[in-house]
N, C-alpha and C positions, 0 to 999 in steps of 0.2 A: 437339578438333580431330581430323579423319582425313583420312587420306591420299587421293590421287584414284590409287583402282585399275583395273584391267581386269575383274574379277571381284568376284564377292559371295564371303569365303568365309564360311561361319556357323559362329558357336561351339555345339558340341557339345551344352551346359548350355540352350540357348535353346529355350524353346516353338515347336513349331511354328509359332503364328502368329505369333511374333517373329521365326523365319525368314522367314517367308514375305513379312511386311511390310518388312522390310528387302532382302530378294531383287528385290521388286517395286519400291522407291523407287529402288535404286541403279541399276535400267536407268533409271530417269526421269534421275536428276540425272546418270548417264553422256551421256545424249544432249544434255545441257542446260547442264550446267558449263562457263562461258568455257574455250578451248580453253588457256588460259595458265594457269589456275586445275592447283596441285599440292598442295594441300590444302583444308578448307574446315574451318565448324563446323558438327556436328546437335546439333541441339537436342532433347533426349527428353524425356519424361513430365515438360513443365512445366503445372504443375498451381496453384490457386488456391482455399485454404481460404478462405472470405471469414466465417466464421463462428468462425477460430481467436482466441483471447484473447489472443494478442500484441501487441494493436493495438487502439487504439479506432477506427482507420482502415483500411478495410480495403484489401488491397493491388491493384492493378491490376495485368493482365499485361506491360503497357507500364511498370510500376515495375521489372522485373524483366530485361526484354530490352532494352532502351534504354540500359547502360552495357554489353551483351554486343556488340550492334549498331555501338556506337562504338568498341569494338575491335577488332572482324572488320574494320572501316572503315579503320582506323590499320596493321589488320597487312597487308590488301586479300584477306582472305579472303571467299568467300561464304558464307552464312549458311542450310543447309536444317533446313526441319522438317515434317514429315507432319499435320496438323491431322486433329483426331478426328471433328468436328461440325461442320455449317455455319456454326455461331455462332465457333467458333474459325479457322475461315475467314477470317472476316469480319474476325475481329480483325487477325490476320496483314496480311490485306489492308491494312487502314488502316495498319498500321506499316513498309508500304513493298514488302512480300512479293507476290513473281507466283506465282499459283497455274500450275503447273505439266503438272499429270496428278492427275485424280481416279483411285482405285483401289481395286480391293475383294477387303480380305483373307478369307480362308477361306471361298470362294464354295461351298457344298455342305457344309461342314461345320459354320459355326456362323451363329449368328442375326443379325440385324440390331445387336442388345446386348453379342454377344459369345459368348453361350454355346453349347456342343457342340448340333448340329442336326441331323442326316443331310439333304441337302438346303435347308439354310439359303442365305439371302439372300448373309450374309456381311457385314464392315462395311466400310461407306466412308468413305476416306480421303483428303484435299487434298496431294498433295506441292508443296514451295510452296521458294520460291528467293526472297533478297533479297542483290544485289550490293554 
């Protein structure tokens, strides 16, 4: 859960493009967050080993966000998360999430994949809201 503030400040310890990605979302979801909304949930690096041996079934990301979903629900908080890929997009999409503002971190400095570039692509990002 974080607070709904006026500013981004960034912790010191964080990668650049972990500033920079959280720099660029929080003007999205400033401009976008119900005006009554004083806090919300982000959602980070949920992620999906589908090949881990804990399971003979392997886990979906909707097995995952679907009891987080029904308590942002209960508590009337909104629910953001930045999607990586279009395919996580997509998924977001289907479980109820408005895709918000597409964005693209480290535009001149790193690649499309991520890594240091001088003039890189940079990657694109979904910022995405579900009330």
């Amino acid at each position: 859960m974080e607070e709904v503030t006026e500013t981004y400040t960034p912790l010191p310890h964080y990668p650049y493009a972990v500033t920079e990605l959280n720099t660029l979302a929080h003007h999205v979801r400033k401009r976008t967050l119900p005006p009554q909304a004083t806090h919300f949930l982000h959602l980070t690096l949920l992620a999906n080993d589908r090949n881990h041996p804990s399971t003979s079934k392997p886990a979906k990301v909707s097995d995952v966000i679907r009891p987080v979903l029904a308590m942002a629900k209960e508590k009337g908080w909104p629910v953001v998360l930045e999607a990586t890929s279009s395919g996580s997009r997509d998924v977001y999409a289907h479980l109820g999430f408005e895709m918000l503002e597409k964005i693209t971190v480290g535009k001149g400095k790193i690649d499309r994949e991520g890594r240091g570039k001088e003039g890189g692509e940079g990657v694109d990002m979904w910022v995405m809201m579900k009330c």
